[in-house]
C-alpha positions, 0 to 999 in steps of 0.5 A: 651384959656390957658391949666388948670394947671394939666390937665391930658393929654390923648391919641389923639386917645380918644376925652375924656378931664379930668376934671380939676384940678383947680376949679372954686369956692372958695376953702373951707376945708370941711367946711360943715354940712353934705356930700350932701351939699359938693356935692352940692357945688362942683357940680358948680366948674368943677371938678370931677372923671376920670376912666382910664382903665389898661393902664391908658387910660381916658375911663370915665369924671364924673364931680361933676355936673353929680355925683350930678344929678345921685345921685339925680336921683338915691335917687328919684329911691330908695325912689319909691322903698320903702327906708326911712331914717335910710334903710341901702343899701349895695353896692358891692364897684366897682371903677366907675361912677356906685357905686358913684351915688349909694353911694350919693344917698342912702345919699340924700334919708336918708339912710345909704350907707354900701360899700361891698368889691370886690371879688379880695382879697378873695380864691374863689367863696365860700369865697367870697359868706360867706365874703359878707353874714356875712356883710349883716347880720350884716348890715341888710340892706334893699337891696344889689345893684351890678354889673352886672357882680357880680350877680350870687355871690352877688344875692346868698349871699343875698338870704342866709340873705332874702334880696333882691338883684339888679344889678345897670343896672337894678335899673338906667332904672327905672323910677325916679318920683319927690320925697321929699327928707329927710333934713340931719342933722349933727349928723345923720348917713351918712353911715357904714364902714367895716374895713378891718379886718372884716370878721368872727365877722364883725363890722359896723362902724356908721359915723355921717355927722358931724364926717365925714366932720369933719375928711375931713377938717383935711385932708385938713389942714393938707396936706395943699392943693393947687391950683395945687393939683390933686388926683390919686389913685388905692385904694379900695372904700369898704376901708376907705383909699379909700372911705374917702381918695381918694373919699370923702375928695377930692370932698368935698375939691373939688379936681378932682380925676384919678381913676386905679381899684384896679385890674389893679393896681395889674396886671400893678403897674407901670400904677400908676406912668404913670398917675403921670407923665402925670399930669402937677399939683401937685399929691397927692397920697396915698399907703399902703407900699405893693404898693410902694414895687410893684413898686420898685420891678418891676422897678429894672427889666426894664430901669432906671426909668428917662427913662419913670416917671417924678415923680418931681410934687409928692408932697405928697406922702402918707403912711398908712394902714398898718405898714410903713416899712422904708426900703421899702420906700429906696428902693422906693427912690432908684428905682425912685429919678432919675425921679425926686421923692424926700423923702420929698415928703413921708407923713406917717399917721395913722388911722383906720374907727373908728375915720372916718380915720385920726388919725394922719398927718405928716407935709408936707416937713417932710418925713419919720423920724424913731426912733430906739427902742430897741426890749425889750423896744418894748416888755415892758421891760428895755433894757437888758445888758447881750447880744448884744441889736437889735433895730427896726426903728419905724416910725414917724406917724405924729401929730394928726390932727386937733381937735383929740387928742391922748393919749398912756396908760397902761393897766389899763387905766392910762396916759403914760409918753412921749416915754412909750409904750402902748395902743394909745387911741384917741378923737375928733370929727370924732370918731364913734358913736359906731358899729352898733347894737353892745353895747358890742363891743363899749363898749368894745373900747370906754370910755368917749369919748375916743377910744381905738385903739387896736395899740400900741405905744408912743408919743414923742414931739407930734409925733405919733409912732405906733408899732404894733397891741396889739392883734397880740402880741405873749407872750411866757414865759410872754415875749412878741414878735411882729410878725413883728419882726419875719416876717421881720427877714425872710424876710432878707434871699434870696427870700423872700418879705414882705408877704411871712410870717405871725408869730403867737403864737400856742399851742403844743401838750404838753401845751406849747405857742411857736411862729408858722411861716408860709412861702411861699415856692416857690421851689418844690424841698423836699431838698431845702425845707428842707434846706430852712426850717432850714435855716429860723429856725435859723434865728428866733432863732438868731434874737429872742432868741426862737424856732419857728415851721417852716411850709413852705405853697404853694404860696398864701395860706396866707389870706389877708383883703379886703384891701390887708394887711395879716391876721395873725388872719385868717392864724392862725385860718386856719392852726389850722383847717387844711384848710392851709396845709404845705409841708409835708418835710422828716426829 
């Protein structure tokens, strides 16, 4: 009997085989009425999740046939318990066999699904404990199901909100008695994501059946899947990058999937590019920027990458949940072109949960293409001619996607011209219903159909460049600033890497807006502080033209969301009260 074409190769010593990568029904783009039908069809073709542990050992098989069985299983065992269609059930979204059966069954018994993050992103046990009861009040849900190595975080924060908790080991012992099962319609909801920005004042964003499979089908057309294709990835299931794209849209789309914890990707990045490597079909792979500078990073210290990747079967390679930095992906191309990685390969997009995930898709073949703006463009002006003029690469997006379209506009709502920065605005039918229990917040992004992002950007011959989020602008004598024109300033001087800064506008004692800048310091001498603290100064200033308040912090003070990226909104909110304390320097 021949070999399926991508199989993902294991260690002689497991007896366990990968699912394959080849499925054995007709492939269908997503074309379904809700998420239990697709599950339902790709149940019959083979496919399915693989687990690998940090070494990217195959640990765990779980085809769609037995994802479909536990799923039916548990909705039967949550209907016993009382839930009825609408229930929302929280889920703490650990990657594995446990909260994918937990998922789809909350869908097949009607409710609502709500994934909780992890406590890997967040500083301690009570952080974490707030993180989880803030999203449970907001979601209201009837129960909060967990591991069981969670219980004692995840039991408190739900004792804090009256809802009743349960680890996932104790709910699959129960009994699962015959129960009918609720008819899903299209426009129903099928569950609430938590963007990753969601912390203090969370939203819940509603997602219809119809907006969802509508939005995975875009996937599909756009990075035009093959037989070959199979799916790896190390993302977070309480993200839409992870849950939509690289759990959802690859079992609708009836692709198999390799799975590294998000936790063990950070611990061993290269362990993702082993699994790469060992697959014999064609990998289509996503990552924020941060993980393809990990291992970038962590490659330039070992042997040459030829050596251990052959990474010539990457066929997409994509970028997105945060903003794409071009000079990572160099220096991405740079450490791995001799195993075989091509730039073509790279797909940058953009999206965001509020319209399910994709916004926009580059083309495939097409890599990353940046476009260089000067900076008082950026910031909404016309280009100066009075001092030298500084430019930043902005990178190409992609187009929309099927059925969405994107327009940019002004402040007051009207239609930009091509290559006019502004708001970037978006419709289509994978736009939200709106944030659950929360009229004034949709209302306040949504309009006619249309949803305001919050991003910044422009269109240029239907291409989609984004350059900053609207709400991190620093505005400093009415001229604007973005902080990652700060931040990647800094960045440039020895020592310093891509989320060691987060730049932010504060108010001074006497009244004034000035730009703070907060950078991770890791010397523990007070004179190269004090060095390191001019130094940068002067950076700023030759760069933007302003002088910043220069505070240098402990290494990993500075907050992440759930999915990893830095929040320049909870930096500032820290530091103003305090709770971020710099170094104290001598003048």
């Amino acid at each position: 009997m021949g070999i399926d074409l991508g199989h993902i190769e294991v260690a002689p010593e497991t007896a366990l085989v990968a699912t394959p990568t080849t499925s054995t029904l007709p492939r269908r783009i997503a074309d379904f009425a809700t998420l239990g039908e697709a599950l339902d069809y790709a149940a019959d073709g083979g496919c399915g999740f693989n687990f690998h542990d940090a070494r990217g050992t195959l640990i765990r098989t779980y085809d769609y046939a037995a994802l479909r069985a536990d799923a039916l299983a548990m909705a039967r065992r949550l209907i016993a318990l009382g839930v009825t269609p609408e229930a929302r059930i929280a889920l703490i979204a650990e990657t594995g066999a446990d909260f994918a059966a937990l998922f789809f069954g909350a869908v097949y018994a009607g409710a609502w699904p709500v994934p909780l993050p992890l406590p890997t992103s967040f500083g301690g046990r009570e952080s974490y404990v707030e993180q989880i009861r803030v999203q449970l009040a907001s979601s209201d849900p009837m129960m909060l199901i967990y591991p069981p190595e969670l219980a004692e975080m995840a039991s408190e924060a739900a004792r804090l909100v009256g809802v009743k908790g349960l680890d996932w080991a104790t709910l699959a012992d129960m009994p699962a008695p015959e129960a009918a099962l609720p008819a899903a319609s299209p426009d129903d909801i099928c569950y609430l994501q938590y963007s990753s920005g969601s912390t203090r004042f969370p939203h819940g964003v509603a997602i219809t059946h119809r907006a969802l499979l509508n939005n995975l089908a875009a996937h599909g057309h756009a990075m035009a899947l093959q037989p070959s294709d199979r799916c790896i990835s190390w993302l977070p299931w309480y993200h839409d990058m992870g849950l939509v794209g690289c759990m959802l849209s690859p079992m609708a789309n009836q692709l198999s999937v390799d799975y590294l914890k998000t936790e063990d990707f950070a611990r061993r990045p290269l362990a993702w590019l082993d699994l790469i490597t060992r697959n014999q079909g064609t990998t289509v792979s996503y990552s924020p920027t941060f993980g393809y500078d990990i291992c970038a990073r962590r490659m330039s210290s070992q042997t040459k990458a030829a050596d251990r990747f052959d990474l010539s079967r990457w066929r997409l390679a994509g970028n997105g949940a945060d903003m794409i930095r071009p000079d990572v992906m160099q220096s991405f191309v740079d450490a791995f072109a001799g195993a075989g990685f091509k730039a073509s390969a790279f797909l940058p997009s953009y999206g965001l949960a509020e319209a399910t995930l994709a916004v926009s898709i580059m083309p495939p073949g097409e890599g990353i293409r940046v476009e260089l703006v000067e900076e008082t463009q950026l910031s909404g002006g016309a280009a100066r001619q009075d001092r030298p003029q500084r430019y930043r690469a902005i990178v190409n997006c992609g187009k929309p996607v099927r059925d969405m379209e994107v327009q940019v506009r002004d402040e007051d709502g009207g239609a930009l011209p091509e290559r006019a920065i502004g708001k970037i605005w978006c419709r289509g039918p994978s736009i939200m219903t709106g944030y659950f229990r929360d009229a004034e917040a949709t209302s306040a992004c949504m309009a006619d159909g249309w949803l305001d992002t919050g991003d910044m950007g422009y269109m240029s011959d239907g291409y989609v460049f984004i350059v900053g989020r609207a709400k991190d602008m620093i505005i400093i004598n009415g001229k604007n600033h973005w902080p990652q024109d700060i931040e990647w300033a800094v960045e440039q001087l020895p020592g310093f890497k891509a989320g060691d800064i987060a730049a932010f506008a504060i108010t001074t004692p006497g009244g004034e807006e000035t730009p703070a800048v907060l950078v991770q310091c890791r010397t523990s001498d007070d004179h190269e502080r004090s060095r390191l603290r001019d130094e940068i100064r002067e950076r700023v200033r030759s760069v933007t033209g302003m002088n910043c308040v220069i505070e240098l912090v402990p290494p990993r003070t500075l907050p992440r969301t759930s999915s990893g990226k830095l929040s320049r909104a909870k930096a500032r909110n820290l530091y103003l009260t305090g709770e971020i304390k710099p170094y104290a320097i001598a003048a």
